[in-house]
N, C-alpha and C positions, 0 to 999 in steps of 0.2 A: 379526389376532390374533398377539400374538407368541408364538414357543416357550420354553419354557421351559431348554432345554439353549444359548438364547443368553443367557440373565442372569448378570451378573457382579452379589457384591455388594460393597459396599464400607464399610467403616470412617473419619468421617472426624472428626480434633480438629477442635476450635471455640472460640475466643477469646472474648470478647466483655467488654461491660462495659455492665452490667444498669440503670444511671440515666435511663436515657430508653425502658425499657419495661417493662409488667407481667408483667413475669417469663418463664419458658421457654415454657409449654405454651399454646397455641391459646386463647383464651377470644372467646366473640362482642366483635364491636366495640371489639376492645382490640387497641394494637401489642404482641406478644410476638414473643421470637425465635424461636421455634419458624414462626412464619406468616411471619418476613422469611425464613430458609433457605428453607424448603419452597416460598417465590414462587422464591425465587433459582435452587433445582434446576430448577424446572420452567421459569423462563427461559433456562435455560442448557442446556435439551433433555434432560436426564438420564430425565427422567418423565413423564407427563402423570395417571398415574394411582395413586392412594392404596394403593388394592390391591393393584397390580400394584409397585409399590415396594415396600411392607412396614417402613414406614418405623418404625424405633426409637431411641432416646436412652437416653441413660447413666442420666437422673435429672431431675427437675422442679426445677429451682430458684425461690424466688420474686423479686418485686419488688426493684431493690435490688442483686438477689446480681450478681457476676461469677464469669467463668469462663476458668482455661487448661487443665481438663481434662474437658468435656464430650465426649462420643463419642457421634456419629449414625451410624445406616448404613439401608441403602437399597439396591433392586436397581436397576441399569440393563445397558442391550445397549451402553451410549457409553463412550468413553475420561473416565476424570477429569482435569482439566484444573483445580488450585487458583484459579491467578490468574484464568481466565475465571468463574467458578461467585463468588469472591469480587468481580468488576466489577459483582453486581447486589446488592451487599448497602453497605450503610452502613459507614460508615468504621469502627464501634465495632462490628463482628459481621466477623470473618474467619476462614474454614477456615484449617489450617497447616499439616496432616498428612493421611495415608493410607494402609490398607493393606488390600490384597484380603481378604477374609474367604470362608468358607462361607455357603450358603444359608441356614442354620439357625442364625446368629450373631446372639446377640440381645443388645444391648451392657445392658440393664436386669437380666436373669438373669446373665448369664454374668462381671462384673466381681468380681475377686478382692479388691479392696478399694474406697474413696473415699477419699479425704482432704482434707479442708476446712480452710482457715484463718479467723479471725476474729482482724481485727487493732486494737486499741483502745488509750485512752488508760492510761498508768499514773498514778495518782491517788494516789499512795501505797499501792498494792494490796502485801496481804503474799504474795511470791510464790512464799513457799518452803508456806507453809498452803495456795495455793493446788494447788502439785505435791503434796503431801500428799493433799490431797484430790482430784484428777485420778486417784489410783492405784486411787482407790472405784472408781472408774467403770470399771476394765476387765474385763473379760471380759463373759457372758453377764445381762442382766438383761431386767427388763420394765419397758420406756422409756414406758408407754401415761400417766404420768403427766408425762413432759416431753417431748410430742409433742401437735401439735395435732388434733383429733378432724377429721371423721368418721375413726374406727381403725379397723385391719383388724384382723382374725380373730386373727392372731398379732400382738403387742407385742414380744414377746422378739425383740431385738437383741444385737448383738455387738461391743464397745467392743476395738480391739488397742490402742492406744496414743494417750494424750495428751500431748503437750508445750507447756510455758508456755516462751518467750522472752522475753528482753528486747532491741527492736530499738535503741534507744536508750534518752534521758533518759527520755521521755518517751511512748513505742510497747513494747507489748507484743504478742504471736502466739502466740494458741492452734491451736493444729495436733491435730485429731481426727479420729485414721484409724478405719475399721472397714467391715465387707462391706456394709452399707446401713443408711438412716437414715430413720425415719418424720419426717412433715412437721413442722417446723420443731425436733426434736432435736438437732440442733449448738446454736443459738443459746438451746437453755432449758439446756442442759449447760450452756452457755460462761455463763450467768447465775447458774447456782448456781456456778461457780466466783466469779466477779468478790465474789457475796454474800461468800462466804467470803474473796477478798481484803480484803473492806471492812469483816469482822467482821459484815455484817450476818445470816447463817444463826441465830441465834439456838436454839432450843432442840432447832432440826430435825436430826435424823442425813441424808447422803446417803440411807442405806438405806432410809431411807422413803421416799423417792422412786419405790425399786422395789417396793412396796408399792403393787397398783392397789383394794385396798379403802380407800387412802385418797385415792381421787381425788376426792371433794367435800369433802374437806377440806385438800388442801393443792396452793397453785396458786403455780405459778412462770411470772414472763411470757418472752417470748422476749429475748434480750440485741436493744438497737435495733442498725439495719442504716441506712445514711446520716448519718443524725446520732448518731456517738456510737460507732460501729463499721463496718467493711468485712467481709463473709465473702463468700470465694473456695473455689468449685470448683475445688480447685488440681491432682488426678491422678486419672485413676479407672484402675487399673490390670487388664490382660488378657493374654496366652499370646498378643498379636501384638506384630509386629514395624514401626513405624512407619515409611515417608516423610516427609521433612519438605520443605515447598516452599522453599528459601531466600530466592528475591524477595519472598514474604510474608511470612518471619520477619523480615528486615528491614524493611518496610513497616508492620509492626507496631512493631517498636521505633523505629521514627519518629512513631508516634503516641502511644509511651508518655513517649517523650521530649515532645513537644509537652504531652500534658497534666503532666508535671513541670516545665514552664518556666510554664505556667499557675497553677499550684497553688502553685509557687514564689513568683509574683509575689502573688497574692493573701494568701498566710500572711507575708508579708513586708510588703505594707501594714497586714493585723492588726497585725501586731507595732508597724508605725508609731503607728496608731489607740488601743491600747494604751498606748504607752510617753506617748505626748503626754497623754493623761487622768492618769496616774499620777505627771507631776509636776505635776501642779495641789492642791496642800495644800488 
């Protein structure tokens, strides 16, 4: 039985990139990241038991989403070691970062904000209507109508700031900070904005949105996530102080390079596949 005056606990980022599993959190008989870490800790000696770890995360992300600011933590009696704890995990799931915490640190409660990006096509979206209407959105509202159900107790959420970018011709980046987010709320916000770049909001005010008497009558779907847009776990911010492993942070950007020499080559034969149909009169 171990004592308790030998547990350390620990805070640790986590990378990842969510296409090849259904999503963060544990579900029977499905690959999540939440089940490759927690095999990973436990092969790497940190744990062996659920309880005894206390194991918590930033936030549930689903299917799809990626991540450079997801935060786990966990008790162990072992030294952390990134690069060995990262040898049992897949190439697309790596720790990066670390920093001792309190026993009683609970990275779900205790984050001072989130901030998520969602990065999509520009389609001729008007993007100054849509920063206009991005400004609805901040402060204190009740999200229970662009969030998806089962909802808890409280709806009311807390919008500090959205910004619309343009990454290029063609990529725009919605960037929506705020202290926490009911399930699927970034991407039904980031859908009532694009409406609104598209002109399609038609006779609806934003503020009815925060109006949940009229939740059986007015339904907004989530913006897509793979086809059609990327949203990124990009910070979730806290009162620590991180480590960062170096060997992994470059490790990582060798894989990020890889997949842009991949994605390179493929949007570059489109454009081929493309341009060859287009001069056929």
């Amino acid at each position: 039985m171990r004592e308790i005056h030998e547990l350390k606990r620990y805070a640790l980022k986590l990378f990842y990139i969510g296409d090849n599993y259904y999503g963060f959190q544990i579900q029977l008989e499905k690959d999540t990241i939440q089940r490759r870490i927690i095999d990973a800790l436990k092969k790497a000696n940190l744990f062996d038991d659920m309880k005894y770890a206390d194991f918590g995360y930033s936030g549930r992300t689903d299917r799809f989403v990626h991540s450079l600011g997801q935060v786990i933590a966990f008790n162990t009696d072992k030294n952390i070691i990134i690069p060995q704890i990262n040898s049992y995990l897949p190439i697309d799931i790596k720790f990066y970062g670390w920093a001792e915490v309190s026993l009683d640190f609970r990275p779900r409660y205790q984050a001072k904000y989130r901030e998520y990006k969602y990065i999509t096509y520009d389609d001729g979206l008007d993007i100054e209507a849509m920063r206009k209407g991005a400004k609805e959105f901040q402060g204190k509202h009740n999200f229970k109508l662009l969030s998806k159900g089962p909802h808890p107790d409280n709806t009311i959420r807390e919008i500090y700031n959205i910004e619309i970018n343009k990454l290029d011709e063609k990529l725009i980046c919605i960037t929506v900070k705020g202290q926490s987010f009911l399930h699927e709320m970034v991407r039904r916000i980031v859908n009532v904005l694009l409406d609104i770049g598209r002109n399609n909001l038609g006779s609806v005010q934003i503020k009815d949105y925060f109006n949940p008497e009229l939740f059986s009558k007015l339904k907004i779907q989530a913006a897509p996530i793979k086809s059609g847009g990327d949203l990124i776990l990009y910070h979730c911010e806290y009162d620590l102080k991180f480590e960062y492993d170096r060997y992994t942070v470059n490790k990582i950007k060798e894989i990020i390079e890889e997949r842009l020499k991949s994605n390179f080559i493929e949007t570059s034969t489109n454009n081929l596949f493309y341009d060859y149909f287009n001069q056929i009169k």
